[in-house]
N, C-alpha and C positions, 0 to 999 in steps of 0.2 A: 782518819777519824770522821765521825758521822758528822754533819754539819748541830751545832747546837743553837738553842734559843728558836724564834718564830722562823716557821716557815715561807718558802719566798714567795712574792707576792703573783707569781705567775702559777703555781701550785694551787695559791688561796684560789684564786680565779677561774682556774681550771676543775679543782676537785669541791672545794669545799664551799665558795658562792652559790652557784648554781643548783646542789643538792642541799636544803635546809629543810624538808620534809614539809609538812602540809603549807599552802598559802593563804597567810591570813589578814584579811582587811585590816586589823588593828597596826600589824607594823607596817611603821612609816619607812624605819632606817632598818633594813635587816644587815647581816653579817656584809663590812664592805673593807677591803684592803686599804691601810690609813686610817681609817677608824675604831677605835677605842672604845665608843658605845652603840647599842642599839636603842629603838624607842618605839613606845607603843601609844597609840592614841585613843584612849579607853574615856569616854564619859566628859568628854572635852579638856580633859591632863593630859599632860604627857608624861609617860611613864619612862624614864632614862633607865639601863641595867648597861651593866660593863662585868664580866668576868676576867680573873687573873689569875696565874697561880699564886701559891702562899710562900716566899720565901723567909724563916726566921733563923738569923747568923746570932748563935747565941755568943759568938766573940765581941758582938754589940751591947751584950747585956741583954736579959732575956726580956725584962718587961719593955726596954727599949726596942727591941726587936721586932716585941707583938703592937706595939704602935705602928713603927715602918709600916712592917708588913700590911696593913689593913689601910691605912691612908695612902699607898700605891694604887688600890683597887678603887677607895673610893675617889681618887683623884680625877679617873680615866670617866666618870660621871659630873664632877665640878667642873672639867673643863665644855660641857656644854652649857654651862649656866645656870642649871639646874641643883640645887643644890641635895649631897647626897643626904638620906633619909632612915633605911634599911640596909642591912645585910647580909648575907649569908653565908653561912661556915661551914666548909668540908674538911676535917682534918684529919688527912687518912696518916700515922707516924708509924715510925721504926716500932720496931717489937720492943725495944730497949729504952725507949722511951719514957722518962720518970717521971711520977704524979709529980712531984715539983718543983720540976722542969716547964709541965704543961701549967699547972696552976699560975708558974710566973708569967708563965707567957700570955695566959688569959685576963692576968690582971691587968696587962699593959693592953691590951684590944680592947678590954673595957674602961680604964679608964681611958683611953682615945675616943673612940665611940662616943661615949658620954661627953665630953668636949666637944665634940661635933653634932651633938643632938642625933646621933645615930644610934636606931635600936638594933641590934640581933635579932630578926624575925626565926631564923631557923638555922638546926645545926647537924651534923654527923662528926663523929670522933671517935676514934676508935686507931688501935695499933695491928699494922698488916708487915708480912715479909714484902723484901726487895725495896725495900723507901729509905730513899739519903737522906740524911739525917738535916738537910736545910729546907729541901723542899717540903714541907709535908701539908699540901692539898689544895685547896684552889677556895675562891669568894667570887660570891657576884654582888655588888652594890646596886642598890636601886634607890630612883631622886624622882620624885613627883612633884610636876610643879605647871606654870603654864605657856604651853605651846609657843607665845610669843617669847618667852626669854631664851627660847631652844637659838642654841645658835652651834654648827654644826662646824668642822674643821673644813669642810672644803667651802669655806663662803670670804675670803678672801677677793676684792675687787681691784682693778688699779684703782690706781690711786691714795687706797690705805696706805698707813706708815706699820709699818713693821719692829714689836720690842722684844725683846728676849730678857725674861730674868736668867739670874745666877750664871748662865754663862755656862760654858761646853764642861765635859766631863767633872763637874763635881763630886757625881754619887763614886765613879770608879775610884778619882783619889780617894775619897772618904775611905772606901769599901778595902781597899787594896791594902792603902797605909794602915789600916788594921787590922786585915787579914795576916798581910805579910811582911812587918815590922822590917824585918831583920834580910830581906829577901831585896831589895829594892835596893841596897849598893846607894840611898842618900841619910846626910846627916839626920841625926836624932830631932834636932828642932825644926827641921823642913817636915819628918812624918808627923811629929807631935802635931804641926798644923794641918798639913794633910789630913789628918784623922778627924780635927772639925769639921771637914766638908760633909761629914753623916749626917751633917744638922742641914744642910741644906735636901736634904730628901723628899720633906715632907712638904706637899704643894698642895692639899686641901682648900686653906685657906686663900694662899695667893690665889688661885684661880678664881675663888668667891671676890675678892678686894678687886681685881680688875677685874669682872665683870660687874659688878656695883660701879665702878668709876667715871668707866665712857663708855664708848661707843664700840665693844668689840665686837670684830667679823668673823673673825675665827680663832680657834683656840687649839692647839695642840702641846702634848707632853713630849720630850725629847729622849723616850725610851731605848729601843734598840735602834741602834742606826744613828744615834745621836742627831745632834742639830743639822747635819748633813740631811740624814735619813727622814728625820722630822718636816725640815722645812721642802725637799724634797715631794713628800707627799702633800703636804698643804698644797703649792704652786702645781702638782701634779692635779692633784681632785678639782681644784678650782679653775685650772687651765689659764693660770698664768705665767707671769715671770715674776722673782724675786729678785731685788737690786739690794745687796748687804756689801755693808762697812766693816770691815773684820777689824777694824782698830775701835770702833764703838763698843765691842760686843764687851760686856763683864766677863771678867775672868777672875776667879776664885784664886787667893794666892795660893802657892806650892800645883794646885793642880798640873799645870804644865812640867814639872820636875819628876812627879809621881807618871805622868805619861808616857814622857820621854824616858822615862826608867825602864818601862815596860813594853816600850817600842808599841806606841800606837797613837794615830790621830786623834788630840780632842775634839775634833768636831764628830768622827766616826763612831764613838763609845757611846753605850747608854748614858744615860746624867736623867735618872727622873729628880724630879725635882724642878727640871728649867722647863720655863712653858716657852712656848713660842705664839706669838698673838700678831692678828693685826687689826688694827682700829682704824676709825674712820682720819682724814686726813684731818689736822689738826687737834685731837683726842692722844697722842702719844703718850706727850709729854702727863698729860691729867693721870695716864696707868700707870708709867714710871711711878709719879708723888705719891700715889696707893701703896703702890708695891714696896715703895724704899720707907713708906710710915709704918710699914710691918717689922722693918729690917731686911730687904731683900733686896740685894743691886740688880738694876733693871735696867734698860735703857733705849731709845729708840735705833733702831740700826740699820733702817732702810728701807723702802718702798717696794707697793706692788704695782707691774704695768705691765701692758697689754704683752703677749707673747708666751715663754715657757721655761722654762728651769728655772733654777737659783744659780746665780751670780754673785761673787764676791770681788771686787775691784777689774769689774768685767771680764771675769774668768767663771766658767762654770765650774759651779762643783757638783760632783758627781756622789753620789749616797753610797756606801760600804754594799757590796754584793751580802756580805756578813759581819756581823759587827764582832771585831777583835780582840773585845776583850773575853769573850768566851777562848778564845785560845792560848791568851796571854794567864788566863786564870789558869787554865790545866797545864800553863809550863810549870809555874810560880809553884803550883801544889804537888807537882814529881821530882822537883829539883830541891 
């Protein structure tokens, strides 16, 4: 099987860094492995843009879905402090595709959007052959705001404490227990909760609430490659070590039951929705009380110092070559 999801980071680095076509003074951040957005420095702003594709699972509920979906994209721009602003929408769908199917879907983008003071600058939509019927197209969010609030994923120092909200693979429980109810071999009231971890997806806002609160250094989303993967790349860019407390970390109930179902590490799994942050040393504790006045379990989980990887009870952990649940999905969906 092909390998699925983002390509490896030796790949980015080889092909896809280095050729970005013309060079231009205004970017600061262009395309960088571990980062999530670029920025451009126009007129003394800075201009944040983060591109994603569009996934909408209409076993979510479709106007829930067109929420997800869009607050993924704008998330990978909150998390440099910047708060997002604009949009943009490529919706290429299935030929089969029904006006309201898409109407539902638009209504949930819009009204998220509008809760986040975000406008729709531009759009394409249109139905083409050969498109799965979940993926259908890509966004790029853009956050204008000032220079000084930029704060970048590999800015990580010793000394920072290190928080993690929501905790390892949420979004997969979420996603999985309602994909495949009946597929998972656990009790009914273990997926029923399972199926709430959807609701931890959306991290728009947390990222704003702690960065309003202290003093953070870096900020990253625990997409593919989960917290492993995530934290991984933070201590990788910044070129330190990570010291983590795996008994601190939140853990979402039932997630570990929906993992173990499916045979896969939760640290190794996507979970958007969990940021991974480090603040300045004593600032911790002040992003937790942000974070948990939202409703969102957070907690401090361990420091940064001088050296290299991520450590958990002074074991290194090692980031997924490919994160697993791409393949634990395509068992789930032949079986």
């Amino acid at each position: 099987m092909t390998d699925l999801g983002k390509i490896d980071a030796d790949f980015f680095e080889r092909v896809i860094a280095p050729n970005i076509g013309a060079d231009r003074e205004a970017v600061s951040l262009g395309p960088t492995a571990g980062v999530d957005f670029g920025v451009l420095e126009l007129g003394g702003r800075a201009v944040v843009a983060a591109t994603d594709p569009l996934s909408v699972l209409p076993v979510l509920g479709l106007e829930r879905a067109g929420r997800l979906a869009i607050d993924i994209v704008l998330s990978d721009v909150a998390v440099s402090g910047i708060e997002p602003d604009h949009l943009t929408l490529g919706l290429t769908l299935p030929p089969d595709y029904e006006r309201e199917t898409l109407a539902a879907v638009w209504r949930g983008i819009d009204a998220h959007a509008s809760e986040l003071g975000v406008e729709v600058t531009a759009t394409h939509v249109g139905r083409y052959p050969g498109v799965e019927r979940s993926w259908i197209g890509s966004a790029t969010a853009l956050g204008i705001g000032d220079p000084e609030d930029l704060v970048r994923p590999d800015g990580a120092r010793p000394g920072d404490e290190l928080v993690i909200s929501t905790g390892p693979a949420a979004e997969v429980a979420g996603l999985f227990a309602t994909r495949y109810p009946e597929r998972l071999g656990l009790d009914p009231e273990t997926v029923a909760t399972a199926q709430q971890r959807v609701n931890d997806i959306p991290a728009v806002e947390d990222a704003l609430a702690a960065h309003r609160s202290g003093a953070v250094t870096a900020m990253h989303d625990a997409t593919e490659g989960g917290i492993a993967g995530g934290l991984d790349e933070m201590a990788d860019g910044a070129g330190v070590r990570f010291d983590i407390d795996p008994r601190a970390m939140p853990t979402a109930e039932s997630v570990e039951a929906v993992c173990s179902a499916i045979d896969v590490d939760p640290w190794h799994v996507t979970s958007c929705g969990t940021l991974l942050i480090s603040v300045e040393s004593g600032e911790g504790e002040t992003v937790v009380a942000a974070l948990e006045e939202r409703g969102t379990p957070a907690a401090v989980v361990g420091r940064v110092r001088e050296g290299s990887g991520v450590y958990a009870d002074g074991q290194r952990v090692e980031p997924p070559a490919r994160d697993p649940s791409w393949k634990a999905a395509e068992r789930l969906s032949q079986s």
